[in-house]
C-alpha positions as CSV (number, residue, x, y, z in Angstrom):
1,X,-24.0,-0.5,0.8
2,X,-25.8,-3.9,1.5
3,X,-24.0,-7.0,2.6
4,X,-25.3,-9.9,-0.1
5,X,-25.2,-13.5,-0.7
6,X,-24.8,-15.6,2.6
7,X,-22.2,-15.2,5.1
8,X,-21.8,-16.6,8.7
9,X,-20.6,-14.8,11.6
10,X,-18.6,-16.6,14.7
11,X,-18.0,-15.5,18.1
12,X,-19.2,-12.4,19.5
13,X,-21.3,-11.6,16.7
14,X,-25.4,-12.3,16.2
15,X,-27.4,-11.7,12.7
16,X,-25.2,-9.9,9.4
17,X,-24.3,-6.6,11.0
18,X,-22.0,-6.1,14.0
19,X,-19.1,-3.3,15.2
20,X,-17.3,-1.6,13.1
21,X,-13.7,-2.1,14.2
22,X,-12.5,0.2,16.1
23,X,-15.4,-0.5,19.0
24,X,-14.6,-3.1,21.3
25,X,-11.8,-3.2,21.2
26,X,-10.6,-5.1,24.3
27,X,-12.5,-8.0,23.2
28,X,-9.2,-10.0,21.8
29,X,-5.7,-8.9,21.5
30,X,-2.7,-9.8,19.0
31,X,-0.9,-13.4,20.1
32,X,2.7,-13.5,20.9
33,X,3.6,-14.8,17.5
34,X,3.4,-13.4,13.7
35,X,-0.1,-12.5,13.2
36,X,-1.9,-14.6,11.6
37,X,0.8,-17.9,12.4
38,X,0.8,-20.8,14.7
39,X,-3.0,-20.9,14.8
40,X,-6.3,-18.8,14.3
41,X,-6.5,-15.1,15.0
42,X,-8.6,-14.4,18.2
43,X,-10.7,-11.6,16.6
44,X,-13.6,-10.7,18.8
45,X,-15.7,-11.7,15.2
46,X,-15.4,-13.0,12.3
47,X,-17.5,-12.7,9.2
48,X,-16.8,-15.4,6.7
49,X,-18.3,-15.0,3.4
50,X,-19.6,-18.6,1.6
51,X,-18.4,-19.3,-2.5
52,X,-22.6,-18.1,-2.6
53,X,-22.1,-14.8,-1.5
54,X,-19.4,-14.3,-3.6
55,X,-21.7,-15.5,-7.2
56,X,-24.5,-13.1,-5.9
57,X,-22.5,-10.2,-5.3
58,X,-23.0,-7.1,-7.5
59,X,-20.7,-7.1,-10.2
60,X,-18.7,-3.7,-10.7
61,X,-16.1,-3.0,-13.9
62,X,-13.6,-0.2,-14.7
63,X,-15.2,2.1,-17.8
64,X,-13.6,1.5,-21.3
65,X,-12.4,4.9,-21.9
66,X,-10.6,7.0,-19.4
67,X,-12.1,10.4,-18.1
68,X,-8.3,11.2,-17.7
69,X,-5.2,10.7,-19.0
70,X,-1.5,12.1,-19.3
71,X,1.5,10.9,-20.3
72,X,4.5,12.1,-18.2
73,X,7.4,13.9,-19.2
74,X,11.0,13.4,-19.5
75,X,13.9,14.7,-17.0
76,X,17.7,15.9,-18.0
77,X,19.6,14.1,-15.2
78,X,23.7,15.0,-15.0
79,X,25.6,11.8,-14.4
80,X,29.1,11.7,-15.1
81,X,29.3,15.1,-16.2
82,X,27.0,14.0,-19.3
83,X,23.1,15.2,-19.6
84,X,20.8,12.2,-20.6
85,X,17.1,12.5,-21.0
86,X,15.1,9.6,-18.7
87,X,11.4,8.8,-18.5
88,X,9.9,9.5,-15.4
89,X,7.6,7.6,-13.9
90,X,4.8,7.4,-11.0
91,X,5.6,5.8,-7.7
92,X,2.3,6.9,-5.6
93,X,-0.8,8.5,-6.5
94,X,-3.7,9.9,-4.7
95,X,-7.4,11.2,-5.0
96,X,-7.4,14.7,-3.2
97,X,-10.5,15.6,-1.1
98,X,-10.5,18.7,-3.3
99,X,-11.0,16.9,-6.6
100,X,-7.3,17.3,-7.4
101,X,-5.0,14.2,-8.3
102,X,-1.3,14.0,-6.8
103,X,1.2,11.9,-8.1
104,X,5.1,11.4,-6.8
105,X,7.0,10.5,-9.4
106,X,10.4,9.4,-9.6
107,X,13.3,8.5,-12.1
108,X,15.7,5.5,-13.2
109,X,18.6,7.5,-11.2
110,X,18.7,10.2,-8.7
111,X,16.8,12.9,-9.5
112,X,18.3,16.8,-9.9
113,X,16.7,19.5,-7.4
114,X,15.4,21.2,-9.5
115,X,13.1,19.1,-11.5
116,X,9.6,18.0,-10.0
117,X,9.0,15.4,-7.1
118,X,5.0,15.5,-6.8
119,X,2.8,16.5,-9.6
120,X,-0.6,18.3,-8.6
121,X,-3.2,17.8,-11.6
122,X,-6.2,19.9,-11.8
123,X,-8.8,18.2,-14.2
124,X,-11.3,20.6,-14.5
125,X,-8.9,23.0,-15.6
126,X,-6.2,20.6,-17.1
127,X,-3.8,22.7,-15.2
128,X,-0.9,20.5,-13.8
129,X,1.1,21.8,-11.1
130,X,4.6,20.8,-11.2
131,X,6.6,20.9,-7.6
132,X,10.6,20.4,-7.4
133,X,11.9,18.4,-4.3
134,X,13.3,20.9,-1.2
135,X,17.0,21.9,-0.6
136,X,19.2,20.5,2.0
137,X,21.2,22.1,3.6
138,X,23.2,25.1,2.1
139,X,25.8,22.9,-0.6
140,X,23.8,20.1,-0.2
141,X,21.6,18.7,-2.8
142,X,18.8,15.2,-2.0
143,X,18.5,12.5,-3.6
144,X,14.5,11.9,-3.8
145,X,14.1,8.7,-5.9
146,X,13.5,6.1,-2.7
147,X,10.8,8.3,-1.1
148,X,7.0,7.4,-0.3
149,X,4.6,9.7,-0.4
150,X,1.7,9.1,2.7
151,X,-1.1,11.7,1.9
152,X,-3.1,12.8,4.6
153,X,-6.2,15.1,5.3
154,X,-4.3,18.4,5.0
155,X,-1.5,17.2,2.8
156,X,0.8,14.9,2.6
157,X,4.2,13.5,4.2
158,X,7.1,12.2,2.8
159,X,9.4,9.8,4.0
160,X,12.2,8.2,2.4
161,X,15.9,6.9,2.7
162,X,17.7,10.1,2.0
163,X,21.3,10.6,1.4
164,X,22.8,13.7,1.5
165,X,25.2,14.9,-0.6
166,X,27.7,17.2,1.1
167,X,30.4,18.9,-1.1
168,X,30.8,15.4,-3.9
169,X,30.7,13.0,-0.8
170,X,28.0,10.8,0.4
171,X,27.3,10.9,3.9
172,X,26.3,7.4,5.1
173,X,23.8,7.6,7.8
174,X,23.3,4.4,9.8
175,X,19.6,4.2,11.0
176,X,16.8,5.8,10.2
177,X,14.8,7.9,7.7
178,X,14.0,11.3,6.8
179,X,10.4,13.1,7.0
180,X,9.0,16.3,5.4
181,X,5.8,17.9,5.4
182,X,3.7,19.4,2.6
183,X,0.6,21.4,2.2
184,X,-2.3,20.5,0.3
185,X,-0.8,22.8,-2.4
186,X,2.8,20.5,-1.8
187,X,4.5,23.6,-0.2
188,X,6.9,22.0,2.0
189,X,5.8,23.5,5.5
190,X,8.0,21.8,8.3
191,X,12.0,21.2,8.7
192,X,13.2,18.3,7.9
193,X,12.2,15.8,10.7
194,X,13.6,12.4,11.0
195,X,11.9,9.1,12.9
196,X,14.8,6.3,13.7
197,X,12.7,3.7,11.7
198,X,14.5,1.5,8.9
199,X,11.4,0.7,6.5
200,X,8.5,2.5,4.9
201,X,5.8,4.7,5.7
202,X,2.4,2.7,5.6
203,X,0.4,5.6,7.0
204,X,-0.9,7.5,9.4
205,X,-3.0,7.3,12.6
206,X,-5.3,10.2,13.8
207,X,-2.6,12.4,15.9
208,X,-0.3,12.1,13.4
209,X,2.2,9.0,14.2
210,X,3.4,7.6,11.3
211,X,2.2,3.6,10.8
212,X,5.5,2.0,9.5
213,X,6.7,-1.7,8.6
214,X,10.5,-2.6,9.5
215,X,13.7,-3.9,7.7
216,X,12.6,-7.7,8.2
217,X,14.5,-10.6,10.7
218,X,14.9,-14.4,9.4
219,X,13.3,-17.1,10.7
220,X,14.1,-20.6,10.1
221,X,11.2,-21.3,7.2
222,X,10.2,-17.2,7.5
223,X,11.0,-13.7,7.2
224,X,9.1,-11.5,10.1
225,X,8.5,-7.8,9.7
226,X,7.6,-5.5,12.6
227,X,4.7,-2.9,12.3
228,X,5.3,-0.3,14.3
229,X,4.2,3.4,15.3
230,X,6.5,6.6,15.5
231,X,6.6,10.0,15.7
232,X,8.6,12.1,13.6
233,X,10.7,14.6,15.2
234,X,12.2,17.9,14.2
235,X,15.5,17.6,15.4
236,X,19.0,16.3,13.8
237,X,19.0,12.3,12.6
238,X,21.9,11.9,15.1
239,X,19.7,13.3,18.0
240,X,16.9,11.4,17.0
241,X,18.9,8.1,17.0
242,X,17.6,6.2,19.7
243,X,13.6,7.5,20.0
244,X,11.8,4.0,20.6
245,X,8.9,2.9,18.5
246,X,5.9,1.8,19.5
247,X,5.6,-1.9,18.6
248,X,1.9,-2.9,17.3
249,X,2.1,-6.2,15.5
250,X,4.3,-9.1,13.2
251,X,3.9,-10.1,9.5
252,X,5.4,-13.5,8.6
253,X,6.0,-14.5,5.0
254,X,7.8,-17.8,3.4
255,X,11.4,-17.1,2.7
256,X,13.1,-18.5,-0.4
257,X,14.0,-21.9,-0.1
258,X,17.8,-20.8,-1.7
259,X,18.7,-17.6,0.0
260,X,18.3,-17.3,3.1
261,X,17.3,-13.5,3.4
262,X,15.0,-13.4,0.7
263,X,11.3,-13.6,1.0
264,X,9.5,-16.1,-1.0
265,X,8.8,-14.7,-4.9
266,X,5.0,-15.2,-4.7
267,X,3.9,-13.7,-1.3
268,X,3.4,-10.2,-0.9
269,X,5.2,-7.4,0.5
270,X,3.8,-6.3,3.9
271,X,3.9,-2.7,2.0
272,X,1.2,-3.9,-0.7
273,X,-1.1,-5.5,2.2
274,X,-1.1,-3.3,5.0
275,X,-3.2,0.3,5.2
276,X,-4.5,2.4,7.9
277,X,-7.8,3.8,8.6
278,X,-8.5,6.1,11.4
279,X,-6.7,4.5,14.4
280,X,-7.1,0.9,12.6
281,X,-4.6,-1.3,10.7
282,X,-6.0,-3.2,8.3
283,X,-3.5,-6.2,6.9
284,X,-3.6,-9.9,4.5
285,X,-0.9,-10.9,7.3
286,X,-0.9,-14.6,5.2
287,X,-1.2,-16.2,2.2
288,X,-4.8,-17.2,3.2
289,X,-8.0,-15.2,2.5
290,X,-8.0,-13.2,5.8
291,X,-8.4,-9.6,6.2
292,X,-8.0,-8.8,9.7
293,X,-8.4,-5.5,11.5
294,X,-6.1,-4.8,14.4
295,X,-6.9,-1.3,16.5
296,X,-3.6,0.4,17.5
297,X,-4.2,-0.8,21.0
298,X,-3.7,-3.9,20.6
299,X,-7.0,-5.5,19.7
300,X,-8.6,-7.2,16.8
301,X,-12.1,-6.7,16.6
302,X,-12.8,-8.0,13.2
303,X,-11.4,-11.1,10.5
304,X,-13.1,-10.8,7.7
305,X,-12.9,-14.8,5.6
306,X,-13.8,-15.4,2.1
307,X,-13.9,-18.8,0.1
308,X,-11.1,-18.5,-2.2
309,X,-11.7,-21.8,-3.7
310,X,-9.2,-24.1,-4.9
311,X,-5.4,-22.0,-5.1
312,X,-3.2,-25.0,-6.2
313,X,-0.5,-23.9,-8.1
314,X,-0.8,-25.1,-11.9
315,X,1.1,-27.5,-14.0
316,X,2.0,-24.7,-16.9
317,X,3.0,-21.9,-13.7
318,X,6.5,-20.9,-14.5
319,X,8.2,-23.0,-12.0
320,X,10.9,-20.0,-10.8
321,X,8.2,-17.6,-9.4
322,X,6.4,-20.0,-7.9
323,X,9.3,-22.6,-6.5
324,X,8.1,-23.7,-2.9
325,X,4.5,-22.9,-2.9
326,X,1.9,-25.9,-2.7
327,X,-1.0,-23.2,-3.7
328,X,-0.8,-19.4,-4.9
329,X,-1.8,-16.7,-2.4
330,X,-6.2,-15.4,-2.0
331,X,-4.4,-12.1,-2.5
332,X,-2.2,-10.0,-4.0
333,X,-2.9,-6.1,-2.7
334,X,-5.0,-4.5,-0.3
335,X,-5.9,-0.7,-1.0
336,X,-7.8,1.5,0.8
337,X,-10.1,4.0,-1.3
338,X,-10.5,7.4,-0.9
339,X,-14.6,6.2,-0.4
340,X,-13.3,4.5,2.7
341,X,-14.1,1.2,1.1
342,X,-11.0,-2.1,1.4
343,X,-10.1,-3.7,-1.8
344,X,-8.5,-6.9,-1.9
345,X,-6.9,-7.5,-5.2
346,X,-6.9,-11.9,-6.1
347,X,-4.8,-14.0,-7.6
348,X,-6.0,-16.0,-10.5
349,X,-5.4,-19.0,-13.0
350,X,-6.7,-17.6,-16.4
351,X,-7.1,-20.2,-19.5
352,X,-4.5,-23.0,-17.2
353,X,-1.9,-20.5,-16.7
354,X,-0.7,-18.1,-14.2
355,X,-1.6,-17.2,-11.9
356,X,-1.8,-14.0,-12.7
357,X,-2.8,-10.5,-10.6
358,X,-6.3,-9.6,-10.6
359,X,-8.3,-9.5,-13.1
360,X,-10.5,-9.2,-10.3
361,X,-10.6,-7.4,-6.6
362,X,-12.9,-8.0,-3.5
363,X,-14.7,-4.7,-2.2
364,X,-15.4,-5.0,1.5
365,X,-17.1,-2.5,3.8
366,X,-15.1,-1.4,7.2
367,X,-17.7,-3.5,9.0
368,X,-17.0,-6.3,7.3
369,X,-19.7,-6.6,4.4
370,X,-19.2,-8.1,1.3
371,X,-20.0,-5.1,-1.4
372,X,-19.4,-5.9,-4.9
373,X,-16.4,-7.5,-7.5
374,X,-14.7,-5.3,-9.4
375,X,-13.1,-6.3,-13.2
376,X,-10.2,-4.3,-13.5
377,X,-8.1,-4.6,-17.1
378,X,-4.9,-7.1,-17.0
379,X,-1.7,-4.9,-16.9
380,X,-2.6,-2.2,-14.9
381,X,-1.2,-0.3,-12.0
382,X,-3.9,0.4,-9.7
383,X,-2.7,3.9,-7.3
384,X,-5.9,4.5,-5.6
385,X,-9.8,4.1,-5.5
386,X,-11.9,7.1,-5.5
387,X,-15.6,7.7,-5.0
388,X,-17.1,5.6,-8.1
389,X,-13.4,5.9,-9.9
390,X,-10.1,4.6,-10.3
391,X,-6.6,6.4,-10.7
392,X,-4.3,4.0,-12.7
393,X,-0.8,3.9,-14.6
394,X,-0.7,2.3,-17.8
395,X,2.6,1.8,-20.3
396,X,3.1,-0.7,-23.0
397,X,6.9,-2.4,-23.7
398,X,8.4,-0.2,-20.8
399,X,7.0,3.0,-22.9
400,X,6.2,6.0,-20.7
401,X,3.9,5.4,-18.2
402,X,0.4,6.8,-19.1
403,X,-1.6,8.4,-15.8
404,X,-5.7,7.6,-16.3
405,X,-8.5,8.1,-14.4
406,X,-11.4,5.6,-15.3
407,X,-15.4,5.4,-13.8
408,X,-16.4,2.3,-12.2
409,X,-19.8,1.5,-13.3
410,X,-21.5,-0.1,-10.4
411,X,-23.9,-3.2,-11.9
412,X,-26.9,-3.0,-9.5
413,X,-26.8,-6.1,-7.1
């Protein structure tokens, strides 16, 4: 993968090529505030790629016709002593190293024990491997529909916001979430565990700590949310309560002008723009187009700048989405591919409206290069980048939602 166009590197760095980030990485540390607010990151480099670079770069698109596709099926759920049939649809999805697809799924309501939490597709065989949620404890039946799914080399882990149900009574728990551990087959292999974390999983570092954002705080024009580090123990929640999380860094994002609590309509989720790589969190911590690279020590070896050109928010944008905001956001998402490549998903004004999600995303190397643009359709779900593929959720009128797997056909740059 070749860095193209023109793009100009400050600081530490010499010539096009430099550190990846996790070396060096006591060369500049996280300030006291939100990162990313109150002034310029002190990365130890900073690549910034010119509008140039941007026109020369190889141009990638998503394949017509899918290599893949299946529609999910429906669930009975009991509520009220009455059996209704619901659409099920995906939450999380991810590229297995084994060629296999996972998907967690989830329901309009809570979902009964026995029908499936993570589907395991096969598509050289077409075989799909349907596995049901774990008990609680004996009487006791979990309600899956808030959990995340975090896959990992030998699996995956599952955290979520779980309520038991003991004996037609909900037991309220006051802090904290619970965590259970699957096989790469999604055989649940561990007790329950629990880590004293209000939030959601973002992922995981290399000895296993799970990389998690926080239940924000209000600011006077913001809303901060902590990122934070903890390991899940295999112990009661009430024993648990108390374990201290390690602290790693601040997102700030605009609040709502009318409520207080809320955070602004067009920013992002910390959730959408944060992922981990190795021992590295990668986050958009602003609305500006920054991708910045902080190691879990503290340090931020790389910022990686693009020109995003002019964001002013149009005339014809529907004025309640976008109520506060000057200019829209350089980007909506940030995924990390199975091919360890960082896709940054852009905002953009199509035919004077908008703006609109995608249709385009920014491929960027872990050291910083500028790789390619990708065209992705309008209306789709994007779960996860694979090597030279893309695994996507489609549905039309809030019809069932339609798993596909498309090529990417790579334009030579």
């Amino acid at each position: 993968m070749v860095a193209v166009g023109q793009c100009v590197l400050v600081l530490s760095s010499c010539g096009c090529s430099g550190p990846g980030p996790e070396e060096d990485t006591e060369a500049a540390d996280v300030a006291d505030g939100p990162l990313g607010w109150g002034g310029p990151v002190n990365a130890a480099e900073v690549r910034r790629w010119a509008r140039e670079a941007l026109d020369a770069a190889p141009r990638w698109r998503v394949a017509q016709e899918a290599d893949y596709s299946m529609v999910l099926d429906s669930v009975d759920l009991r509520i009220g002593g009455h059996v209704i049939r619901v659409q099920r649809f995906v939450a999380n999805g991810a590229f297995r190293p084994d060629g296999r697809v996972a998907l967690l799924t989830r329901t309009g309501g809570s979902s009964q024990p026995e029908s499936p939490l993570l589907y395991l597709i096969d598509r050289m065989s077409g075989r799909v491997t349907r596995i049901p949620a774990p008990s609680g404890e004996p009487g006791e039946s979990l309600d899956w529909n808030s959990f995340s799914m975090v896959a990992v080399e030998h699996g995956f882990v599952l955290v979520g916001d779980n309520f038991g149900r003991a004996q037609g009574r909900r037991r309220i728990r006051r802090t904290g979430l619970d965590v259970w551990f699957a096989d790469r087959d999604g055989r649940f292999t561990r007790p329950p565990s629990y880590v004293d974390v209000d939030g959601g999983p973002l992922g995981s570092f290399a000895d296993g700590s799970l990389v998690m954002w926080t239940y924000p705080e209000t600011a006077d024009t913001t809303i901060v949310t902590w990122i934070v580090a903890a390991q899940a123990r295999e112990v009661s929640s009430r024993a648990a309560e108390g374990q201290q999380a390690d602290v790693l860094f601040r997102i700030a994002n605009p609040r709502d002008p009318d409520r207080h609590e809320v955070r602004a309509s067009w920013t992002s989720h910390p959730a959408n723009v944060t992922v981990v790589a190795g021992d590295t969190i990668w986050v958009l911590p602003t609305e500006r187009p920054e991708l910045v690279a902080v190691h879990r020590s503290g340090g931020v070896p790389l910022m990686v700048e693009w020109d995003a050109g002019d964001r002013s928010v149009p005339p014809g944008a529907p004025p309640d989405y976008w109520k506060g905001a000057e200019r829209f956001p350089a980007a909506a998402e940030l995924q990390l591919g199975a091919d360890g490549l960082l896709y940054v998903e852009r905002w953009a004004v199509l035919d004077h409206h908008g703006p609109v999600r995608g249709p385009e995303w920014l491929v960027f190397s872990q050291a910083g290069d500028l790789v390619a643009r990708l065209d992705v359709p309008l209306g789709w779900r994007v779960l996860e980048f694979g090597h030279e593929e893309v695994l996507v959720v489609a549905s039309e009128d809030g019809g069932p939602d339609e798993v596909r797997i498309h090529a990417i056909e790579r334009q030579p740059g």
